[in-house]
N, C-alpha and C positions, 0 to 999 in steps of 0.2 A: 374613622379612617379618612371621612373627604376633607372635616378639617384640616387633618395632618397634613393631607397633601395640597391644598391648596395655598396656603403660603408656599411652599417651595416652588411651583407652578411662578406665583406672583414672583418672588425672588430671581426665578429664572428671566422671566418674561423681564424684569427689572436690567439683567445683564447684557440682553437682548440673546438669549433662547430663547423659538419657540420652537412649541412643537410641532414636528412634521407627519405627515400619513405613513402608513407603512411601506417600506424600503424594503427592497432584495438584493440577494447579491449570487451569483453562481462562478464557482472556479470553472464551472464545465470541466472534463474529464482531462485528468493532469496525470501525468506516472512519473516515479522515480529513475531516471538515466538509466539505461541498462540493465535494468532490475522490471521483474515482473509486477511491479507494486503499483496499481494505480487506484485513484479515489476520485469522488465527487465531491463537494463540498458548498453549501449555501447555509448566507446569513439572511436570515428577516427577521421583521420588528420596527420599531422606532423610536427615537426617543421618547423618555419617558418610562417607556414600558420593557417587558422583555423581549429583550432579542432572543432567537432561537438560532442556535448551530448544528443542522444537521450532515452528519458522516457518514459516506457511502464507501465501503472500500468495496472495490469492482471488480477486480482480479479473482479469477475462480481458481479452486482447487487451495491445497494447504501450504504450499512449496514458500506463499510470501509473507509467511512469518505474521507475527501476533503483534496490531497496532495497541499501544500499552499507552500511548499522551497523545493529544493534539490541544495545541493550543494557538492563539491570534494574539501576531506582535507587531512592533510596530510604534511609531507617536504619531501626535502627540498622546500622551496619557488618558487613559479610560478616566471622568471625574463621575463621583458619586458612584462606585463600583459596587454592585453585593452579586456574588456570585449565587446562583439559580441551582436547578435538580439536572439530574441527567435522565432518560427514558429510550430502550430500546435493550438491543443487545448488548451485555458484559456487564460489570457495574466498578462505577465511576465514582468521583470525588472531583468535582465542580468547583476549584479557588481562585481565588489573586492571583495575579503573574508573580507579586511577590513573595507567595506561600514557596514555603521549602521544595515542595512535592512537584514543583514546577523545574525541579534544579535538573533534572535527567536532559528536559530539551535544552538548552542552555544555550540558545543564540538569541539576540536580536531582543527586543526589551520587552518581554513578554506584558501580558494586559490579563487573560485570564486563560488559565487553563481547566481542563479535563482529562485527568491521571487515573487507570482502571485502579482498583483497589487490590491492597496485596493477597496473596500472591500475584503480583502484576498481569504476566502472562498466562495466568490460568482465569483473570477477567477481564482481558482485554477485545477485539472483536479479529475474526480472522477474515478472511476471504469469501464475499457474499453477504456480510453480516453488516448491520449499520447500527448507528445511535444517534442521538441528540442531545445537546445540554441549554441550557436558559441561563441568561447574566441578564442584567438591571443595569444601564449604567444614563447618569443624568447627560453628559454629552464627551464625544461629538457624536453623527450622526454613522454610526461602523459600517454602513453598507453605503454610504457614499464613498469612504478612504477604503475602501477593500480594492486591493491591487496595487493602490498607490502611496496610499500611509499603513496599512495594515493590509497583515498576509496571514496565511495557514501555515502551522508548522505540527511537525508530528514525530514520536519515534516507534517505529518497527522492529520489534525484538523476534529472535529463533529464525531470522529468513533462511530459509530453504531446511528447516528444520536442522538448523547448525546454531555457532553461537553467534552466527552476525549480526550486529547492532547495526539499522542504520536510520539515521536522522534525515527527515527532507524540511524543505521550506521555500515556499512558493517564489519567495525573491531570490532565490538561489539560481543560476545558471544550471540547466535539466535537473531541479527543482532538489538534488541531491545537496544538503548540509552538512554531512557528516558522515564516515562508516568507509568502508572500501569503496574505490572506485570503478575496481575489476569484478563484476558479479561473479568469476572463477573462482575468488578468495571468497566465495561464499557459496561453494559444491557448485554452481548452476553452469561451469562450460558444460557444450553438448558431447554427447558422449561419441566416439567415433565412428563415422559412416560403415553400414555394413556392407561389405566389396560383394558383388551379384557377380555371379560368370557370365561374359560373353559369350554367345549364340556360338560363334566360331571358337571360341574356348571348348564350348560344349561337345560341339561334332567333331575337333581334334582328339577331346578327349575318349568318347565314342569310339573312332577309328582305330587310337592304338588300344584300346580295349577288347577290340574285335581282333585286331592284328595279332594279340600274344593269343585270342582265343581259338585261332584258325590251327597253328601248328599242334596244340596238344591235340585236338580232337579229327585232325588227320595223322597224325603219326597213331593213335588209337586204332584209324580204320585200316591201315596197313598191319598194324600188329594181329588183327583177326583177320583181315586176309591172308597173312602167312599163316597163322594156325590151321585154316581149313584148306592150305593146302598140303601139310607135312598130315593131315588127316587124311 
């Protein structure tokens, strides 16, 4: 094995690659415009070796729908690509931006993706849940271009427990790529305020409650005082 790799090492070194120490990258916490969807996202590694992509969707509860892809686009071009394992929650299939399986995200010139395996949304990760995947690529250096030649992209299927489809990606203006714009068109307007009575609503209503209750229960006490006195 150290054979094998040491030519490619001297070949790089020869084109002037070298290698570098390990690199990070954090999106820091991002959400989808108007939509409850938000995630964390860090790349480390270095060249040469594996990079690792780990995926935090942060949003609690189940309303924001099952992340089914995420993948990093962007140029210039990933060189010497072999795509890695995935490790975590759901289970994934780790390709090329140019594998087919890649086609669902369909913006921006993808590098490698991570597509849950079919049934999609029955292994994809929900809300609270996270994963990881590992790619190999000989250069450039992905956590120095992250934000500026390469971004995160992902797609969101069933949000709000509807059919909404929607696509984000980090170069995207409020990170929204694709899907509705109006989170309504995906069940989530809020439902309408419940109307409280007024304090003065109350004691009006109180008063004329009392008020119909006054005459029956005197015209009662006069109807027994005329009885006991025809007695």
């Amino acid at each position: 094995m150290r054979k094998r790799f040491l030519p490619l090492v001297l070949a790089a070194a020869a084109l002037g690659f070298v290698p570098s120490g390990v690199r990070a990258y954090d999106t820091g916490n991002f959400c989808v415009s108007g939509f409850q969807a938000c995630f964390d996202v860090t790349v480390t590694g270095s060249v040469f070796t594996h990079w690792t992509v780990t995926v935090n969707y942060l949003t609690t509860g189940s309303a924001p729908g099952i992340l089914t892809g995420v993948d990093l686009y962007g140029s210039p071009n990933f060189t010497g690509l072999v795509p890695g394992t995935a490790s975590g929650s759901g289970s994934w299939d780790v390709v090329a931006g140019t594998d087919p399986k890649c086609s669902d995200l369909g913006f921006g010139t993808q590098q490698v993706c991570a597509e849950s395996t079919a049934p999609p949304t029955g292994n994809g990760i929900v809300a609270g849940q996270s994963f990881s995947f590992t790619f190999t690529n000989l250069t450039p250096d992905v956590a120095a271009g992250m934000g500026t030649n390469y971004f995160v992209g992902g797609h969101i299927q069933g949000y709000n427990n509807t059919g909404c489809s929607l696509k984000f990606g980090t170069s995207f203006a409020g990170n929204l790529a694709a899907g509705p714009t109006d989170p309504g068109a995906c069940g989530t307007t809020p439902p309408p305020p419940t109307t409280v009575p007024e304090p003065v609503s109350m004691v009006l209503l109180g008063s004329g409650l009392l008020g119909l209750a006054l005459p029956a229960s005197w015209l009662r006490r006069r109807r027994k005082n005329g009885e006991k006195k025809e007695s």
